[in-house]
N, C-alpha and C positions, 0 to 999 in steps of 0.2 A: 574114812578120813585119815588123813597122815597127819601122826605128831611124834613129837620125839620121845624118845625112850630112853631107858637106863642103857641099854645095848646100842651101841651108836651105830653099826651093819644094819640092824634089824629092823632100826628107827629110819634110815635111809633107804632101804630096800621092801619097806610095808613086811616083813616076812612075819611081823609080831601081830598075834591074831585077838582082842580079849575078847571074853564072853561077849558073845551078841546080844544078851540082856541084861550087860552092866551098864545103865547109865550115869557112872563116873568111874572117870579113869584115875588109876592110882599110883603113886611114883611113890616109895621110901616116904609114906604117912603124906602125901601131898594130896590134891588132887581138883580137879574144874570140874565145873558142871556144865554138861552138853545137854543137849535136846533127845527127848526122845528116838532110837536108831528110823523108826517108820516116818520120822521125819530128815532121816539124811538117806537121799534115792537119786537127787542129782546131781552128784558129786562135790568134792569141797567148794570148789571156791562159787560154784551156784548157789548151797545154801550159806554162807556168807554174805551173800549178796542178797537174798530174800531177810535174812537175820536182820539185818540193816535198815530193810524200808521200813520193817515195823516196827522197830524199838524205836525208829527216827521221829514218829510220833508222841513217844513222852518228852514231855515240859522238862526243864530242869531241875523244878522242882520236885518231879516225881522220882525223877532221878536218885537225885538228894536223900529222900523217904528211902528210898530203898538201898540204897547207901549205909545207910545209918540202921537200917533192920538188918542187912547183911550183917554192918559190925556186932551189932547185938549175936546173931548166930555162931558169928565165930568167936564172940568172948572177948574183943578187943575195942579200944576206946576209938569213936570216928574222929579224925583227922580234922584239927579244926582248919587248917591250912585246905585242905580237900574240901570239905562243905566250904568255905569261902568261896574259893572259885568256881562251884555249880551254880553258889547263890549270887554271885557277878557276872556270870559269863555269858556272852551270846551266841546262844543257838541255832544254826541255818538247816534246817533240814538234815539232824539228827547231826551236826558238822561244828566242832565248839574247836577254838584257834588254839589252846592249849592248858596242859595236862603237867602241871608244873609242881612235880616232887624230889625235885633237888634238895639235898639234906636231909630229907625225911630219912630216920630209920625203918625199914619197913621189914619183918620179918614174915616167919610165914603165913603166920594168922593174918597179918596185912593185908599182904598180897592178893589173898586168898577174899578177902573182904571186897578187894574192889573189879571183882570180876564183874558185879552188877554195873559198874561204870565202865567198864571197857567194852562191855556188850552192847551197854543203850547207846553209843555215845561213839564217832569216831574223830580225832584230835588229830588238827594240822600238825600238831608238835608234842610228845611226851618226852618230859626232862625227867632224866633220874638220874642227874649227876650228883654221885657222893651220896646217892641213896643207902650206905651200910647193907648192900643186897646181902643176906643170906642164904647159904646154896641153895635150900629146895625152896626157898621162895622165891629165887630169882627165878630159876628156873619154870614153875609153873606159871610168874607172871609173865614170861617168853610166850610160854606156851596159848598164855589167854590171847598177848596181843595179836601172835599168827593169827589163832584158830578165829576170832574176831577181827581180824586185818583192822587193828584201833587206829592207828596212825599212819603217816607219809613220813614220820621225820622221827627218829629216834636217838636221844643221848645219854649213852650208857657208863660216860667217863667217870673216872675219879672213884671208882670201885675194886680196890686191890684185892676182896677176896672172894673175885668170883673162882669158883671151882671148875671142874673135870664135864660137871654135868649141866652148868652154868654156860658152857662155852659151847657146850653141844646143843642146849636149846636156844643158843642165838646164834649159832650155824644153821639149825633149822628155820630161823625167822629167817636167815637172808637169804637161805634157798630158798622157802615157800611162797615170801610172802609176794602177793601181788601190787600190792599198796606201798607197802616200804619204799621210800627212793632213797632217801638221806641215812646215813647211821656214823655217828660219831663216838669214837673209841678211844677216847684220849689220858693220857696219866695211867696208863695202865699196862705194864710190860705185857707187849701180844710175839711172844717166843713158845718154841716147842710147840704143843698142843695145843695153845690156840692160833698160833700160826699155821699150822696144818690145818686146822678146825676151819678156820678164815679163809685162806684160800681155797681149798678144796668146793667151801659155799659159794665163792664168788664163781666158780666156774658157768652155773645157770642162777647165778642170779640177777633179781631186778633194780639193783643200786643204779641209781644214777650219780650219787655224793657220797664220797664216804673220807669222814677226817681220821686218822690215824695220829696225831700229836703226841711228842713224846712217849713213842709206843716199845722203845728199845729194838727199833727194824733192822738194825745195822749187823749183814753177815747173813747166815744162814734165813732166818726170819724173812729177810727180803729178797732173799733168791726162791725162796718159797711161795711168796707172793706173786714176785714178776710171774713168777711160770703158770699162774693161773690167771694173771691180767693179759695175759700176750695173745689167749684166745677168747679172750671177755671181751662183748659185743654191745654193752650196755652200760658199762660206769663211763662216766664225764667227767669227774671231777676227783680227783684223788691228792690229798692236800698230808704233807710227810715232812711237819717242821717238828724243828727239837728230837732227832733222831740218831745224831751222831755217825752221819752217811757220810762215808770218807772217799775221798776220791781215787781208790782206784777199784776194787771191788765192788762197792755201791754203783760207785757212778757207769760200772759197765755192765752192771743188770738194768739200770735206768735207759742207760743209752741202746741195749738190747728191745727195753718195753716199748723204745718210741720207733726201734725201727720195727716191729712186727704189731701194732695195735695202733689204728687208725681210729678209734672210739674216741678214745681219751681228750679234753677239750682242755684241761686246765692241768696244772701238774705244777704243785706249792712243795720247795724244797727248802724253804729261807730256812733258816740259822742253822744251818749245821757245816760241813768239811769239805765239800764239793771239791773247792782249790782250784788249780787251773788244771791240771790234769784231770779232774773229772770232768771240768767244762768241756777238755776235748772230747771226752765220751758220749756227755749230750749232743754235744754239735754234731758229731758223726751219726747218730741217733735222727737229730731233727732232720738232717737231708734229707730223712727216709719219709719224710710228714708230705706228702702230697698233698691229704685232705685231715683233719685233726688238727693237732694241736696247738690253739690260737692264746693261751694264757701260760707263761712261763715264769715264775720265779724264782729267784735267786738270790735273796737280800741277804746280808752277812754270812756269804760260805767263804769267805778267805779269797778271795780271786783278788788278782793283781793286774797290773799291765801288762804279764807272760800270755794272760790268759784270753786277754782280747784278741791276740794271735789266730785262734782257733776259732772266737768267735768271727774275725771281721773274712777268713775262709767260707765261713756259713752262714751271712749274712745275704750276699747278693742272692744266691740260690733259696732262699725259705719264701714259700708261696702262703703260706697260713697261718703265720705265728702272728699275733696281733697285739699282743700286750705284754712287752719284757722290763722284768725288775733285777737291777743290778746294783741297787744301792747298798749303801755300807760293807763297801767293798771296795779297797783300796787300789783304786784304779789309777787315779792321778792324770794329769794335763797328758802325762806317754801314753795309758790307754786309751783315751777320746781320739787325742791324735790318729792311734792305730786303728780304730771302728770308723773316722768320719768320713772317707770315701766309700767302704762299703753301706756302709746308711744308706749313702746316695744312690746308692743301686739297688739296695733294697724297696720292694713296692709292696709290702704286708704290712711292715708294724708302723699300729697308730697311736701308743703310747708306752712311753720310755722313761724309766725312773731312774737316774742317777744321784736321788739323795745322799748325802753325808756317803759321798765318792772320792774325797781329797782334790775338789776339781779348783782352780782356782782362775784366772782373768784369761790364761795361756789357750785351759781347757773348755774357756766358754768363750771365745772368738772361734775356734776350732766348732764349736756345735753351731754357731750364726753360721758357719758354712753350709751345714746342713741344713738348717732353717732356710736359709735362700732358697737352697735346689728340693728342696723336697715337696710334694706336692701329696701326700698321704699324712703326715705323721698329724696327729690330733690334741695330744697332751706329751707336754716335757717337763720331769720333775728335777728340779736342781736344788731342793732346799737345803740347808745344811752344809751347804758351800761356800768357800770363801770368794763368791762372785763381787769385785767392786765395780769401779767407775767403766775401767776399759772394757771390763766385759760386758755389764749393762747396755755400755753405746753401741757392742757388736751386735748384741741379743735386739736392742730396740730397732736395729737398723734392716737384721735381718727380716724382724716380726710386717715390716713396710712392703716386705715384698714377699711372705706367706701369705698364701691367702688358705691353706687349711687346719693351724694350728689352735686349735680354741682356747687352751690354756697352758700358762706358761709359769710352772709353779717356782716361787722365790721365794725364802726368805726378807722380810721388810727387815732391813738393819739401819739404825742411826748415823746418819754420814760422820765420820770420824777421822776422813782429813782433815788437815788443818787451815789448809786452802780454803779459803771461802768459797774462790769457784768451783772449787771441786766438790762442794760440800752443797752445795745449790745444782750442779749435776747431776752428783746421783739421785739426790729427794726429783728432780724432776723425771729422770729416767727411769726411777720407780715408780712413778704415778704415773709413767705412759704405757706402761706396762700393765697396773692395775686397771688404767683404761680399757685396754687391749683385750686384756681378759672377760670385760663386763658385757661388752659390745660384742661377745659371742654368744651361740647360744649354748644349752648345757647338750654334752656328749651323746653323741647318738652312735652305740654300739650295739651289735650283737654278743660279745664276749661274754662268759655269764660272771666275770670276776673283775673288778675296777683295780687300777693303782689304789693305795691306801690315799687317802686323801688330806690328811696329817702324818708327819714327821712324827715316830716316837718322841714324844714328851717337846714336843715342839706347838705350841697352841696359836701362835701369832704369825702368819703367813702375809703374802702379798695374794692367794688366790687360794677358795673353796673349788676344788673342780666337781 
């Protein structure tokens, strides 16, 4: 069986041998308890899989009982938060939806307590965000979820002290495990050593998801990553907001990762520095997307109208991209302008977000251009915009002769000419519009990531999409 070790060569290369009749392994006073050796003969991840069907057989409440006798063994009070949720929870063939110990402080006696639950029991989701992990308990509870493949979905964020040995036993979770898709590492500077740690694991591993949020990427940390994404054959989803990527180093590792890895399906860059010169790096990047990446976003990286320049070049030619956010991004009525004939040549994207983009009546008769001639695009977000009457009329007129847009996202504002008729216009051109949107039906995509569907701190729309 391979698990990790103090020696992180010898923990990756099996060279570390223990006694053949120790049954339990020991790290720096840690340690799990495994099955007798005459019970492991056909390799890890078979007996994993036999481990499973038969603990799938206890109730939750036995669970529970032996929960609580573990804590008793290790000297430590049981979790009333943890027995809550075995004594709630529904159980499908040993499969309970989640494993939620966010905030708990758990040290190592903890830890160590609920291996009996990580054994009986595998969870769609284990939260331990801002769990206060302490090293060798973090560590050995790594160790339990591998060696028991507990979960599909792990969050480890909000843990500033994980250690040396901490970061090598969740290098080993994301090589080993088979089960793991999702892992979220957020609030947590991942530089130096566990950026090493991280990438080096991603090379064979089986993430399909992994958040990275505010992980301090920016510079070394993220050229250390690209380089082990560029020949990863299995993440989809790689989500890098709150990271301080600037646009010209950043963004020419990013623009690197999309020309050599065709896996990748979604790639979340909002709030940080992109700017427009790193826009031109992704752009040069996505021409290389033949087949990949169909979810792009971009929400608050400083881009301007310079930088539509570089988009509306890579817009006609993109065969896959399917859902781009460029909101809160001061683009103004001169970017739309510069994007709205390539749009129209464009035949990929079916949802476009230009929320709280400075657009205002210029820049939305400019997009009813495109809504005429387009024949793909699905949802268009403009909330947050100073759209009034003139533009409403070009947007409603446009909407008469789309026939594929389902929704058409607006802020509802209070008509505030002083005009009567103008004031009776827009209330009506908003409600034909609300029509429009009702009389379709909801989104049918394959992308695994939607436009947001609220406006930051914005609750009152003209459309739920």
């Amino acid at each position: 069986m391979t698990h990790c070790s103090d020696n992180d060569e010898q923990s990756d290369d099996g060279a570390e041998n223990p006694n053949k009749n120790q049954k339990k392994r020991s790290k720096g006073g840690k340690h799990v308890s495994f099955p007798p050796d005459e019970q492991i003969v056909s390799g890890f991840a078979e007996h994993r899989n036999t481990d499973r069907k038969v603990d799938s057989c206890l109730t939750l409440t036995e669970v529970m009982v032996a929960y609580q006798q573990s804590c008793s063994r290790h000297q430590v009070q049981p979790r009333a938060h943890i027995l809550q949720q075995l004594q709630q929870g529904a159980c499908v063939g040993g499969s309970v939806k989640c494993l939620d110990l966010k905030g708990e402080r758990l040290d190592h006696r903890s830890c160590e307590a609920l291996e009996v639950v990580l054994k009986s029991l595998h969870f769609d989701f284990i939260n331990l965000q801002a769990a206060q992990l302490e090293e060798n308990g973090a560590s050995s509870l790594l160790d339990m979820i591998l060696y028991y493949e507990s979960t599909t979905h792990l969050d480890i964020s909000d843990n500033s002290s994980m250690g040396t040995s901490c970061w090598r036993a969740l290098a080993h979770l994301i090589k080993q495990s088979v089960r793991l898709s999702r892992l979220d590492v957020c609030n947590i500077p991942v530089v130096d050593y566990p950026a090493q740690s991280l990438s080096k694991a991603l090379l064979t591993s089986q993430l399909r998801v992994l958040h990275l949020h505010n992980a301090q990427l920016s510079g070394m940390p993220l050229y250390t990553l690209v380089g082990a994404l560029k020949s990863n054959k299995t993440l989809q989803e790689l989500h890098l907001t709150n990271n301080l990527l600037n646009s010209y180093q950043d963004a020419l590792q990013l623009g690197d990762l999309l020309r050599y890895n065709s896996t990748l399906l979604t790639l979340e860059l909002s709030n940080n520095s992109v700017a427009d010169a790193g826009l031109e790096e992704l752009c040069d990047g996505l021409r290389w997307q033949t087949r990949g990446l169909k979810v792009l976003m971009l929400k608050n990286n400083q881009i301007t109208a310079n930088g539509m320049v570089h988009l509306a070049k890579a817009l006609p030619a993109l065969k896959v991209l399917q859902v781009l956010d460029l909101g809160e991004n001061l683009l103004g009525n001169e970017g739309i302008q510069v994007i709205r004939e390539p749009l129209m040549m464009n035949c990929s994207v079916l949802q476009l977000s230009l929320a709280q983009a400075s657009i205002t009546c210029e820049g939305a008769v400019a997009l009813a251009e495109f809504l005429a001639e387009s024949r793909q695009i699905q949802r268009l977000d403009l909330r947050q915009n100073e759209v009034k009457v003139g533009g409403l009329m070009a947007l409603c007129l446009a909407l008469r002769i789309n026939r594929s847009l389902a929704s058409l996202d607006l802020d509802y504002v209070p008509p505030s000419e002083q005009d009567e008729l103008l004031m009776e216009t827009q209330t009506r051109l908003q409600a034909e519009i609300i029509q429009r949107n009702a009389s379709h039906p909801p989104l049918a995509t394959d992308t695994s990531e939607m436009l947001p569907t609220e406006a930051d701190g914005q609750a009152d729309s003209t459309t739920t999409a």
